[in-house]
N, C-alpha and C positions, 0 to 999 in steps of 0.2 A: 745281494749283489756281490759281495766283496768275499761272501763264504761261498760263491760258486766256484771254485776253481776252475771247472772244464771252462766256462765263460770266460775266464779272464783270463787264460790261455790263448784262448782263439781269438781273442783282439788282441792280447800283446805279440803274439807271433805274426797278426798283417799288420798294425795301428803301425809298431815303433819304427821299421823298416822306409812304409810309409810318412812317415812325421821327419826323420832321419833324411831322407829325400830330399825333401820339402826345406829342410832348414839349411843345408850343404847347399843347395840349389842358390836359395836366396842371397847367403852371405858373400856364395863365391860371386852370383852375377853381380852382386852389390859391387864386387872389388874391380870387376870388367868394367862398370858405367864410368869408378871412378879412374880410371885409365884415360877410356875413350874422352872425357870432362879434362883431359889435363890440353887435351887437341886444340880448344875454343870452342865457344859459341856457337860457330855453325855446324860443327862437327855435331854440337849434343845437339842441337835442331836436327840435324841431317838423320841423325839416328834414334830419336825419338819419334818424329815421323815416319820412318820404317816403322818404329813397334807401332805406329796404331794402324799402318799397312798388315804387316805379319800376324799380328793379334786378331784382326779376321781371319784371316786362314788359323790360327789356334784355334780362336773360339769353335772355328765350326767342326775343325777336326776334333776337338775336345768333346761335342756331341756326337759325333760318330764313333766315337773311344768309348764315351760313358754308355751308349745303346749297346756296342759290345760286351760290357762288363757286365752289363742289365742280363741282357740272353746267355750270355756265357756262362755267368755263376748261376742262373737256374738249370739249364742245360746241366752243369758241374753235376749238382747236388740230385738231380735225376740221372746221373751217372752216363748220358747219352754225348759221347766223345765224338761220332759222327754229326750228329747238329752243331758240335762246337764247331768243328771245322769248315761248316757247311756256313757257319754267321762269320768265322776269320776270313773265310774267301769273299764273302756275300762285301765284308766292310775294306777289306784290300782293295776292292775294283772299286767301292765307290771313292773309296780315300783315292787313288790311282786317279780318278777323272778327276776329282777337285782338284785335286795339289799342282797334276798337270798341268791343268789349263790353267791355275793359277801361275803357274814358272812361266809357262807360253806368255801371256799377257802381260807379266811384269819384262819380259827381256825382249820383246816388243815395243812393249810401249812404256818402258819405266818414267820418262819426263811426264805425261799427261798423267800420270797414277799421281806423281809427287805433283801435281800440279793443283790436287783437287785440296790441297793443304796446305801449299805455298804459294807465293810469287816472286820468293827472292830467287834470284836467279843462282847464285853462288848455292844454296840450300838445294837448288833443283839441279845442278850438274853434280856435287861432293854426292847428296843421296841415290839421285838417279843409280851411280855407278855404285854405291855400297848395298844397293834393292837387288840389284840385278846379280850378282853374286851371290846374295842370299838366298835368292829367289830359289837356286840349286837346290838347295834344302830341302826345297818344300816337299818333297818326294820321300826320302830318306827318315826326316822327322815324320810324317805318318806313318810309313810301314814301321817303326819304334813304339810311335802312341800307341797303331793297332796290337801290334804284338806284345805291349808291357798292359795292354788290360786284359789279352786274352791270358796271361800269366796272372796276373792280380785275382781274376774270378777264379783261377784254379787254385789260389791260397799262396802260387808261387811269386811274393814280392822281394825276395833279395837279388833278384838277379836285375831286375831293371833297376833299386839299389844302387848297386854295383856300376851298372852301367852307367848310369846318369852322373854318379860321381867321376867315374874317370873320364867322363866326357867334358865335365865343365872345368877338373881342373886344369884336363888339356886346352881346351877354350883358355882359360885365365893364360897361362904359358905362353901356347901359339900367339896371345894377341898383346902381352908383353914385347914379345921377339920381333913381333911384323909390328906392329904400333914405331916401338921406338927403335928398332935395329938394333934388339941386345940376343945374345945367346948365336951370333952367327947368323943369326936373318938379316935380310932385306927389310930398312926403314922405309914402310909402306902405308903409314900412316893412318887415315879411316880404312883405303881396303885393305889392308893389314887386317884392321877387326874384322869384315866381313870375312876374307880370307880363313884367321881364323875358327869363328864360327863354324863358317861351311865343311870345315877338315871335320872338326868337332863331332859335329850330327853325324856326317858319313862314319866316324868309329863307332858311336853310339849305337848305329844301326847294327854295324858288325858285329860288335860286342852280345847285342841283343839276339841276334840270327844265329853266331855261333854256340852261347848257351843254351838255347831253346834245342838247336840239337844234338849238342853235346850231353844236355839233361834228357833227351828223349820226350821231350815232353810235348802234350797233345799237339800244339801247333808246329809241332815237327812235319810237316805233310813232306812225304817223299812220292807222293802221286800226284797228280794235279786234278785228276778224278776228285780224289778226295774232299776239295776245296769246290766239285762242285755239285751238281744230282739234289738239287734242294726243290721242296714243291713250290708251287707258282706263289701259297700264301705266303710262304717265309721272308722273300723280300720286303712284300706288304706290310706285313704286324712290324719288322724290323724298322720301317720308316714311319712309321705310324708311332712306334717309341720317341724315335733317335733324332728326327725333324724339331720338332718341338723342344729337344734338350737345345740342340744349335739354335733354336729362333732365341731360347729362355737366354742362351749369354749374349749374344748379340745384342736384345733389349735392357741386358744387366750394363756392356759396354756402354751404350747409349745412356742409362742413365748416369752412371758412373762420369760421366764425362757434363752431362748437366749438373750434377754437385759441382766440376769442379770451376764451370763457368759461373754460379755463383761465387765459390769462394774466392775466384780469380777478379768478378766486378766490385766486390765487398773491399779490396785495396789490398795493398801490397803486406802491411802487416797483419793483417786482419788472412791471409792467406799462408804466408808464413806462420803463423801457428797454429792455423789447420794443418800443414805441411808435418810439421813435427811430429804429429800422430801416424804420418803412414810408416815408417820404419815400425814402429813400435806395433800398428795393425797387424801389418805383414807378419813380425813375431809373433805376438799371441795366436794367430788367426794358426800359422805354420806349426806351431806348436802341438795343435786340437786338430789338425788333419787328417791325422793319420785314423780318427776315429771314424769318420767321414766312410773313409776307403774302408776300415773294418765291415761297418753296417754294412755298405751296400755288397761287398762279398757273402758277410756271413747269412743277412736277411736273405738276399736272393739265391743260397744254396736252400734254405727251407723253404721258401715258396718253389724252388723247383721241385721239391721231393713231397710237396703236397701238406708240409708241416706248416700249417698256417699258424696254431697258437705256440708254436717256438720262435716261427718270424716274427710275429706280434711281443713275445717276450724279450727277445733277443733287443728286439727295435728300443723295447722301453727302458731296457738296462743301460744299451748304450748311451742314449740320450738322457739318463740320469746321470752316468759318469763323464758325461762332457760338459754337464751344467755345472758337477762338482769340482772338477778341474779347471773350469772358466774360471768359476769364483775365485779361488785359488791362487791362480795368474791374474785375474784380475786385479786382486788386492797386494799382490807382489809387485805388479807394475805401477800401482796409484802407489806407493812406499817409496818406489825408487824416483815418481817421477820431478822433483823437486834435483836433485842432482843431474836427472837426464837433461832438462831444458838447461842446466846453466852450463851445459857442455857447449852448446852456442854461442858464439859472440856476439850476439844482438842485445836489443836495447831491454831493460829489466820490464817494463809492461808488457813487450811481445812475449818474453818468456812466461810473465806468469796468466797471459792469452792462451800462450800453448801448454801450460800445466794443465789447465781448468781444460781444454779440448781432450787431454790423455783421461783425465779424472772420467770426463762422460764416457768416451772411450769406455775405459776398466767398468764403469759400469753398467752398461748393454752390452758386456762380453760375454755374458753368460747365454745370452737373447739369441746374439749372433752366432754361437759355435749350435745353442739347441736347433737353430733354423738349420745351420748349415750341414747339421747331423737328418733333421725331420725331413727338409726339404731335397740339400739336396743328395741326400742316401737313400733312406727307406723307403717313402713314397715313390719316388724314380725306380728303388729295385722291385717294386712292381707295375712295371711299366704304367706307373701315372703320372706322366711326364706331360698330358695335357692340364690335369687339372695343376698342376705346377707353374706350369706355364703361365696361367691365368694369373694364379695366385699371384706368383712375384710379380708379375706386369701389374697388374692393379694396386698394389703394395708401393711398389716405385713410383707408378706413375699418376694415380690416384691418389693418394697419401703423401711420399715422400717428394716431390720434384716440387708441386703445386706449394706445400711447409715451406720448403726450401725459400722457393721467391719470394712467398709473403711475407716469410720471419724476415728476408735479408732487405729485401727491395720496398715491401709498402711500412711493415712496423719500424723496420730499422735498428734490429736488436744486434747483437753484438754475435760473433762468429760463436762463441764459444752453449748460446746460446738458441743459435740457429742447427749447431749438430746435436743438441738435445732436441730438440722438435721433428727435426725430418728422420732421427732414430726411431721414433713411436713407429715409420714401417713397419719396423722389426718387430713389433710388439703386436702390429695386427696380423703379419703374417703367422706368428706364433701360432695366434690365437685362432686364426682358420687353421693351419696346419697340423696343430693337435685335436680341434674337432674331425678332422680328417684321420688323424691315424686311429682316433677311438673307434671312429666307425667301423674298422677295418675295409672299407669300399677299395681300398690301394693294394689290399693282401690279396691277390691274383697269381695263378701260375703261365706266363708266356709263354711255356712249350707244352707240347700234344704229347697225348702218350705215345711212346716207341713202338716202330711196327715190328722190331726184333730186337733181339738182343745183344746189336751192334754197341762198342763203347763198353758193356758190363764186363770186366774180370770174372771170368769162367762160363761165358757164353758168346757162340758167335753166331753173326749176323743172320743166320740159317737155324737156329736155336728151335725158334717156331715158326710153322710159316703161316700156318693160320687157325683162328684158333674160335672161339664161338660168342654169342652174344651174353654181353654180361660189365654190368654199371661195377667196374673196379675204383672209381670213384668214394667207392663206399668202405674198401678195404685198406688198408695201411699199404706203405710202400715196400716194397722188399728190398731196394739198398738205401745209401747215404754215403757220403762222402767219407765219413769216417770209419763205415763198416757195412759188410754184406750180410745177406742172412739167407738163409734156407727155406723155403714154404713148404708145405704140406699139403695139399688138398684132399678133400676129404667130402664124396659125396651122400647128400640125403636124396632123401625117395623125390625132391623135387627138383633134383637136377641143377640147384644152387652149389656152387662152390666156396670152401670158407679157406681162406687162405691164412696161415699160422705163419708165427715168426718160430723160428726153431734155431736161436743159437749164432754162433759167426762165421759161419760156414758159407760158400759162395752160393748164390742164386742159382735154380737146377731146372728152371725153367719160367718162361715170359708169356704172360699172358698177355692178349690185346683182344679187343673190338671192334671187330669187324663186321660182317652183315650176320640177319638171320639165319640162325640153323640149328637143329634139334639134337645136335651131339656135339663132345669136345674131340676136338683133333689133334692130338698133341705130336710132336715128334722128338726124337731124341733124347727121348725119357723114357731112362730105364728101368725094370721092371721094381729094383727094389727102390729106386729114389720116387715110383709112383707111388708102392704100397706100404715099403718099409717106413720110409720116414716118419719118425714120430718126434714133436719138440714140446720143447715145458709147456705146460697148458693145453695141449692138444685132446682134444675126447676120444676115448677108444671107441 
C-alpha cells in the first residue's frame, strides 16, 4: 500500500482538500454558534430548532449530491461527458423542486413549521422570522452541493475548497457585524445571523459557478440542450440510487436523535459527559473524511471504465489506510484526553465520566472511519445504496437504539457504559459490510455503453454511427481518466474482432451494440488508422 505511489497520489490529491474542508468548515461554524450563544437561551433554542428544520432539507439534498457523485465519477472514468451533463441537469431540477417548495412552505407557513418542536411562544416568533430568511438559501445551497459533487467525481476538489472556505469566513464576519453592530453594520441581532448566513450561500454559489466556467470544466453547460436529451431509463436507475441514500440519512437523523433522548433522560451529568465527546467526534471523524470522498471518486471512476478488480483493490487499500490512521488518532486523542476534560469547569466525577466516554470513543474509531469509508463510499459507488440502506437501518435500529434503552433505562448502567454497548452497531455493520465488499455483489457499472463517441478527446459525437453486433464486455476499455489509447482491430476468418491496446495515443474509433447484422460499418476511419496501426502485442 504505502510503495504504491500512483495510489497515494490519487487520494492525497482528493482526500486532503476534502478533510481541509471539512475541518475549516467545523471550527469556523463552531466560532458562529458561539456568537449566536452570547444572544440568550432563546436565541440558541431559536436556532437549533432551524438546524433540525434545515438539516432535512441537507439531508435529503446530500442524497441527491452523493447519487451525483455515484453517476458522475463512473460516467468520468468511462470518459462520457455527455451523460455527465445529462445527470447535472437530471439532479439541478430535482434539487430545483425540493428546495423550492421547501422556501415556499417555510415563508408560508414558518410558525406552524416551528411549531412542530415548540410551544414557547418567544421561540416560535425569534425562529419563525430567522427560518424564513434562511429558508432563501435553500436554493442556492443546492445548485453549490450539486455543482461541488459533479466537480468532486471529475477529481476537481479544490475549487469547492476554496469556495466553502471563503463562504464561511464571510459567514463568521457578516454575523459578527449584524449580530452585535460592529464593522459599520446594523445591530440585528438573531436576523443579523440569518442575514448573514443567507449573503454567505449566495457567494458560495457564485464563487462555485464562476469557477466552474472560468475552469471550463464539464459542468460548464453553455447549451441548455446539453443538460438535456437523456433516455426515459436515466432518470429511473438515477432514483433508484439516490432515494435510498436520502431515506439512509434521514433514518441516521432519527436515530441520532434517539441516543440523544436517552442520554438526555439518563440526567444532567450523566449527558454532559456524553456531551464532551461530540467536539472531539466531530474531529476525529473530520479528520478521516476526506478518505471517504477519495473512495467513492476514485472506486467509481473504475467501475465506470469496467475495471472491476482495481475498484475492488482500490476499495481495500483505502479502507486499510483509514483503519491505520483511525488507530493513530485514536490513540492521540485517548493521550490528550485527561487534559481535554479538565479544560471544563465541572465537577471532577463528570470529568472523569467524560474521559472514560472519549476513551470508548478512541476506541471504536477505527470501526467508525472503516464503516464510514465501506459503507458509506464503496458500496454506494456502486450503486448499492439499497443494500445500505438496510444494513444501517437494521444496525441502528435493530441493534443500536433497542442496547441504548436497555443498558440505560432497564439495567441501569452508567453512560460511559451504555456508549460501549450500543457502539457494537458498528461492529455488526462492519461485519455484514465486509461480507458484502468480499463478494463483490456492489462492484457494478451504472452507465450503458456510449452510442458514440461524444465526451472522448479526439472523437466526436458522429465518430460512428453504427456499428455491428458484438459482446465488448469481453474486451478491455479503450480510455480512462488518466490516459487514452489507440485500438487496433484486426480480423479473423470469423468475423470476431480483437481489439489491442497500442500506446497513448487518442481513441480512432468507438465501437457499440447495436442490432444484428453480418458486416462492420465503421465511419471516419481512415485507411491507415484501419490497416496501418499496429501496437505492442499485436499479431501480424
Amino acid at each position: 500500500m504505502f510503495t504504491d505511489r500512483g495510489f497515494l497520489d490519487d487520494v492525497r490529491r482528493i482526500a486532503l482538500p476534502i478533510t481541509a474542508q471539512a475541518m475549516i468548515m467545523s471550527l469556523l461554524m463552531m466560532t458562529d454558534q458561539l456568537m449566536v450563544g452570547q444572544l440568550g437561551a432563546t436565541a440558541v433554542a431559536s436556532v437549533g430548532i432551524s438546524a433540525k428544520i434545515t438539516g432535512i432539507v441537507s439531508v435529503v439534498l446530500a442524497g441527491l449530491a452523493t447519487g451525483t457523485t455515484i453517476f458522475c465519477a463512473q460516467y468520468w472514468g468511462n470518459k462520457d461527458t455527455g451523460r455527465i451533463r445529462q445527470i447535472f441537469g437530471l439532479s439541478l431540477a430535482l434539487g430545483l423542486i425540493f428546495s423550492s417548495g421547501m422556501t415556499a412552505l417555510v415563508a408560508v407557513f414558518p410558525t406552524q413549521v416551528f411549531g412542530a418542536f415548540t410551544t414557547d411562544a418567544q421561540v416560535l416568533a425569534d425562529g419563525g422570522a430567522y427560518l424564513r430568511i434562511v429558508a432563501i438559501s435553500f436554493v442556492p445551497t443546492m445548485a453549490t452541493m450539486i455543482y461541488s459533487a459533479v466537480l468532486r467525481s471529475t477529481g476537481q476538489v479544490k475549487l469547492p475548497l476554496y469556495a466553502s472556505t471563503c463562504a464561511v469566513i464571510l459567514n463568521v464576519v457578516l454575523d459578527f457585524g449584524l449580530i452585535f453592530g460592529h464593522l459599520g453594520l446594523p445591530e440585528l441581532g438573531l436576523v443579523g445571523a440569518a442575514v448573514g448566513t443567507t449573503i454567505a450561500r449566495f457567494v458560495e454559489f457564485v464563487l462555485i459557478v464562476g469557477g466552474t466556467y472560468a475552469t471550463r470544466h464539464v459542468a460548464a453547460v453553455t447549451r441548455l440542450g446539453d443538460l438535456r436529451g437523456h433516455d426515459g431509463g436515466l432518470p429511473r436507475r438515477f432514483l433508484i440510487v439516490s432515494l435510498p441514500l436520502a431515506a439512509n440519512e434521514l433514518l441516521w437523523i432519527l436515530g441520532e436523535s434517539a441516543y440523544a433522548v436517552v442520554y438526555g433522560r439518563m440526567g444532567t451529568e450523566q449527558m454532559a459527559a456524553m456531551s464532551m465527546t461530540f467536539p472531539l467526534q466531530g474531529l476525529g471523524i473530520g479528520l478521516l473524511s476526506g478518505l471517504a470522498g477519495a473512495a467513492s471518486v476514485l472506486v467509481g471512476h473504475r467501475l465506470g471504465r469496467g475495471d472491476y478488480d482495481g475498484a475492488a483493490d482500490y476499495a481495500a487499500k483505502i479502507i486499510r489506510l483509514g483503519v491505520l490512521l483511525a488507530v493513530v488518532v485514536g490513540a492521540v486523542v485517548a493521550a490528550g484526553s485527561s487534559f481535554f476534560v479538565s479544560l471544563y469547569q465541572i465537577a471532577p466525577e463528570v470529568q472523569h465520566l467524560g474521559r472514560l466516554c472519549i476513551l470508548v470513543f478512541c476506541g471504536f474509531l477505527w470501526v467508525k472511519v472503516a464503516n464510514m469509508i465501506l459503507a458509506g463510499a464503496v458500496l454506494n459507488a456502486g450503486g448499492d445504496s439499497r443494500f445500505v440502506l438496510v444494513m444501517e437501518s437494521l444496525a441502528t435500529w435493530v441493534v443500536g437504539v433497542p442496547t441504548a434503552f436497555l443498558a440505560a433505562f432497564t439495567i441501569g448502567l452508567p453512560i460511559w457504559w451504555v456508549y460501549l454497548l450500543l457502539s457494537v452497531e458498528e461492529v455488526v455493520r462492519l461485519a455484514v459490510g465486509r461480507r458484502r465488499l468480499i463478494s463483490r455483489k456492489w462492484a457494478r457499472s451504472l452507465v450503458e455503453p456510449r452510442r458514440d463517441g461524444a465526451g472522448m478527446p479526439g472523437t466526436s459525437g458522429r465518430a460512428v454511427r453504427r456499428s455491428a453486433t458484438a459482446n465488448l464486455d469481453r474486451f478491455p476499455t479503450i480510455s480512462s481518466p488518466t490516459h487514452t489509447e489507440r485500438a487496433t482491430m484486426k480480423f479473423h476468418s470469423t468475423n470476431e474482432p480483437i481489439l489491442r491496446r497500442a500506446g497513448n495515443a487518442r481513441p480512432t474509433m468507438i465501437i457499440r451494440r447495436e442490432e444484428p447484422v453480418d458486416r462492420w460499418a465503421v465511419e471516419n476511419l481512415t485507411r491507415d488508422a484501419f490497416w496501418g496501426m499496429r501496437g505492442p502485442g499485436c499479431d501480424e
